[in-house]
Steps between C-alpha positions, in 0.01 A plus 500: 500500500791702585776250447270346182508202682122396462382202294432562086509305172772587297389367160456792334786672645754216378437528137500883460731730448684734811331816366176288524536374794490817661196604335312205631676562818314838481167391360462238789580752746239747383215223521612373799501874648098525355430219670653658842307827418185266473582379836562846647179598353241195622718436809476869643122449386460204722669654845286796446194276527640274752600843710094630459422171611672551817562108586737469762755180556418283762867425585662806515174789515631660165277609244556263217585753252889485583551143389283507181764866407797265420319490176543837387790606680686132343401625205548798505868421617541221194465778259754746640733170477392477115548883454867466642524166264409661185774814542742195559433360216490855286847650676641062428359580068664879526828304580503261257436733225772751621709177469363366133347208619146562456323693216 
C-alpha cells in the first residue's frame, strides 16, 4: 500500500483524464478506508468476545484474543496508510495546478 504496489484493474483509469484520475484515485481510497473502519469495528467486536470467553491456546498458554487483534490493529494501520495516501495525492493536485497542468 505504501509504495502502490498492490494488484488493481486499470480500465477505468486508462481512458480518463489526469484530473480524473485522481478523483477516482480518491473515491477508491475512501471506500476502501470504510471497508477498514468496518473491519476495525466487527474485528475489535470479535476479540472482545473471544477475550470474555477466556479460551486459552494450547501451544503457547495465551489467551486467544492476541492473534484474532491483527484484525483491528491491520486495519486500523491500512487506514492511517490511506490517510497519508490521500494528502499525497492532494499536496501531488496542489502542484500541478500551481504549474497549469491541471484545472
Amino acid at each position: 500500500m505504501k509504495k502502490s504496489r498492490h494488484i488493481r484493474i486499470e480500465i477505468i483509469k486508462n481512458k480518463v483524464s489526469e484530473q480524473a484520475n485522481y478523483i477516482l484515485e480518491i473515491v477508491v481510497i475512501i471506500i476502501s478506508m470504510g471497508f477498514c473502519a468496518f473491519l476495525v469495528v466487527k474485528g475489535s467486536e470479535l476479540v472482545a468476545r473471544i477475550f470474555s470467553l477466556k479460551q486459552i491456546s494450547p501451544a503457547l498458554r495465551l489467551p486467544m484474543g492476541y492473534p484474532y487483534l491483527s484484525v483491528p490493529v491491520g486495519a486500523s494501520l491500512m487506514i492511517i496508510r490511506y490517510i497519508e495516501k490521500i494528502i499525497e495525492i492532494t499536496n501531488e493536485i496542489r502542484k500541478l495546478r500551481l504549474e497549469g497542468k491541471v484545472k
